[in-house]
Each structure stands twice: as C-alpha cells, then as structure tokens.
N, C-alpha and C positions, 0 to 999 in steps of 0.2 A: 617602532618598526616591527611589524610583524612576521615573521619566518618559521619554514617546515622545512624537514630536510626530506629531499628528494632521492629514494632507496632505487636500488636493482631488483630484478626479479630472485635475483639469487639472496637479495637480503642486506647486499652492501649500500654503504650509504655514498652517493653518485655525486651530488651539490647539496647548497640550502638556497631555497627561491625566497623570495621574497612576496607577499599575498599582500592586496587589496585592502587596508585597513574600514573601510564603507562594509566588504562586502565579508571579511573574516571579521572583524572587529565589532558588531556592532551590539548594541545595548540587548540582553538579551530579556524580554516580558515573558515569564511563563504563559498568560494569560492568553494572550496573542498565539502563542505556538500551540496550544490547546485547545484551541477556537478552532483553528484551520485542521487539524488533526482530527478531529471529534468529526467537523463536515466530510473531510475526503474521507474518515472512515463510512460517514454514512453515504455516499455518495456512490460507494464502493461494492453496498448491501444490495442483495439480491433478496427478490420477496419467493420466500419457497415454504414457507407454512399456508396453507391456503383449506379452509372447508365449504364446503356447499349448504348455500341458505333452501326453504322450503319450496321456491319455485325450481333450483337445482335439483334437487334429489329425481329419481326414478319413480313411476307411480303414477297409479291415476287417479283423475283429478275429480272420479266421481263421490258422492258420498259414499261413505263404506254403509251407512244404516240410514234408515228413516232418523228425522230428531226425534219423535216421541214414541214411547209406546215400548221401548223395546226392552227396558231396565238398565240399559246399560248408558254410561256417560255420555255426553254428545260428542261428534265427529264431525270433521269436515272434510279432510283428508287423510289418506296414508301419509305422507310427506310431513305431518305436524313436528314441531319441535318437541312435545312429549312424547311423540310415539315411538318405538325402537327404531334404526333405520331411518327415522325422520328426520328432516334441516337443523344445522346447526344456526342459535341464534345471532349470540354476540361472536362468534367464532372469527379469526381472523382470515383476510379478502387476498386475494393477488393485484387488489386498485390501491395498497398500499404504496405511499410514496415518501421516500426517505431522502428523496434529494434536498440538499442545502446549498446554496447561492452561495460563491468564494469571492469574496471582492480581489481586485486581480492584485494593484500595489500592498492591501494585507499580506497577501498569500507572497509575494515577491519579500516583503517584508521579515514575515514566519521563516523563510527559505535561510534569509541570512541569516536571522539568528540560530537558527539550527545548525548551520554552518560553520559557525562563532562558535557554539555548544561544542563541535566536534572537534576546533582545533585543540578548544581550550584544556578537552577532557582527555587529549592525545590518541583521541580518535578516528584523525583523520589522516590516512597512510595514501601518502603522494610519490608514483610511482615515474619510473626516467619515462618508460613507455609498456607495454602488455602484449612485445612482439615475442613469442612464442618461437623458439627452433625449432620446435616438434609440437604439431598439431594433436596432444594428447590429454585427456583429462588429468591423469597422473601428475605432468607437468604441472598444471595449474596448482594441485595440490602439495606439490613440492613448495612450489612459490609461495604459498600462504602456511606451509611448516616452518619456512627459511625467514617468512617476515616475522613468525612468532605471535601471530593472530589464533586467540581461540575464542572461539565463539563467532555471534552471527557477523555476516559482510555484506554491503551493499557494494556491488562493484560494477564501475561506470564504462562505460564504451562509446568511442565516440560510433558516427555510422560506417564511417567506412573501417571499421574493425570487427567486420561478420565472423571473420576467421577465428579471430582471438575470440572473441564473448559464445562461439559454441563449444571452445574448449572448458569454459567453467560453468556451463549451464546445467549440468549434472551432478556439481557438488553439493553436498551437506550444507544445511548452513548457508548458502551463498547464492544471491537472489542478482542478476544480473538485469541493469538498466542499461539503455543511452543518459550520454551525461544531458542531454535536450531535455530529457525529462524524471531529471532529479524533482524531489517534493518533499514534503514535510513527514510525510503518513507512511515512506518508506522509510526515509534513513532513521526514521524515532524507531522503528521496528527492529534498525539492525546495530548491532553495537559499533561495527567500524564502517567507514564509508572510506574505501580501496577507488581513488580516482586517480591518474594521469598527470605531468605536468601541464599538457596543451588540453586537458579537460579543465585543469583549474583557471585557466588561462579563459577558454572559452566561458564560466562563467564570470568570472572579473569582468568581463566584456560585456553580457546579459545583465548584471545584477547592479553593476558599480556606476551606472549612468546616475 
C-alpha cells in the first residue's frame, strides 16, 4: 500500500492519503521516460537561427562583367555564395522542422513512471490545499521555506485556482502548471513537483483507468 503524507502550507503534516498503486506505483523504464522527454523537448524548439540562400540576398541579378575578355574570374551574380555579402550555402533554413509524434498511451505511460520516480525519490510534496490568506507573493515563499524545499518546483493548480497560482508565478525556481497538464519534460526539469490532495486525486482518476 502506497502512502504520502499530506502537509500544511505552514509545513505541518495534516493526514497520510493513500495513492493509486497503477498510477504511483508503477515499473519505471528509463528508456520510455527518455523517448517522451527528448520529443516534447523537441516539440518545444523554436527555429531561430535562419540565413539567406543566393536567391534571398539583396542585388541584381545582372552580370556584374562580360565572361571573357576582362582578366578577371567569371561572374554571374553579386549574390554568389563566394562573393562577400553573398548567399549562404548549406546554412540553416526557418522550414526546419523538429516536431516528433508522441504516441498518447506511451506519453500516459512515461507520466506514471515519472510519478512513481517522484514518490519514490520523496519528491513529491502533497499539499491539504494552496488556499492562500493573503494574496501575496511573500506568502507563497514562506510556504515553500516552511515545507523546506530547495531548489527547483513544479507546482500544480487546479483551474479554478487563478488566485492562488498568481501568487507563486513570480518565484525563483518555481514554474507553475494546471495539474490537466502535468508532462514528463516539465517535472524531469524540476526537482519537486508541489501538488494538491484533490490534484492527486484528479490524476488517479485520468491515469488509473
């Protein structure tokens, strides 16, 4: 039987729940989690190195000389890939395309073992709730002094907690999702993944079919 104990924002510890052995529990394949991560990193890339081939460049497109006669090399355009200023050859394009296909039950698959990864490594900090008495960044920052988190956090919200997820959207360190779209390529980023009892709840419910 699998169990997390269930903290306060203050840091006390409130119950211990009881988690979804399918969906905390399950075999973990690095090879699997590594697949799906490498895709939605690439999935993720923006094409922003980009040069201009020889019909790009600026220039016209008449001969600069006669071919013969003149002593000098032949010519055909200013725009040449030898000439200063001129097209780049093999340079890279902006029709580069870095998407990778995610098969969906892998990717549901990778999810739980990464899951599994974060109970196991005591990772994963399951909160009573992330209602906030004061709508202030500080608070938030208090909260994860008092749980004794350092370093990165993945922390989940469900949607109708707009309130609470703009008070920690300004921290260090601390990258804030809805728990609808937990992934592999985030929480492998952050060391802790800071979710909810009614968000682990809600994935138990998504994951554990």
């Amino acid at each position: 039987m699998l169990k997390v104990a269930v903290k306060k924002l203050n840091g006390e510890k409130a119950e211990d729940l009881e988690l979804n052995q399918e969906v905390f529990g399950a075999e973990i394949k690095d090879e699997l989690v590594h697949q799906i991560y490498v895709s939605q990193a690439s999935n993720r890339r923006q094409v922003l190195a980009c040069t201009k081939n020889r019909s790009e460049r600026r220039g016209s497109g008449k001969k600069p000389w006669k071919q013969k006669g003149t002593g000098r090399a032949r010519a055909g355009t200013v725009s040449s890939p030898i000439w200063r200023k001129g097209g780049v050859v093999f340079g890279p394009t902006n029709e580069r395309n870095f998407k990778k296909k995610i098969n969906k039950k892998m990717n549901q698959t990778a999810i739980k073992m990464t899951l599994s990864g974060k109970l196991k490594d005591s990772e994963l900090i399951v909160l009573a709730d992330n209602d906030f008495k004061e709508k202030k960044t500080k608070k938030a920052q208090e909260a994860l002094n008092k749980l004794e988190l350092k370093g990165t956090v993945l922390w989940a919200f469900d949607k109708n907690e707009l309130d609470n997820k703009i008070v920690s959207q300004n921290l260090d360190k601390v990258k804030n999702i809805f728990t609808d779209n937990i992934n592999v390529y985030d929480m492998l980023n952050s060391k802790y993944l800071l979710i909810t009892k009614e968000g682990i709840k809600s994935l138990e419910e998504k994951y554990g079919k």
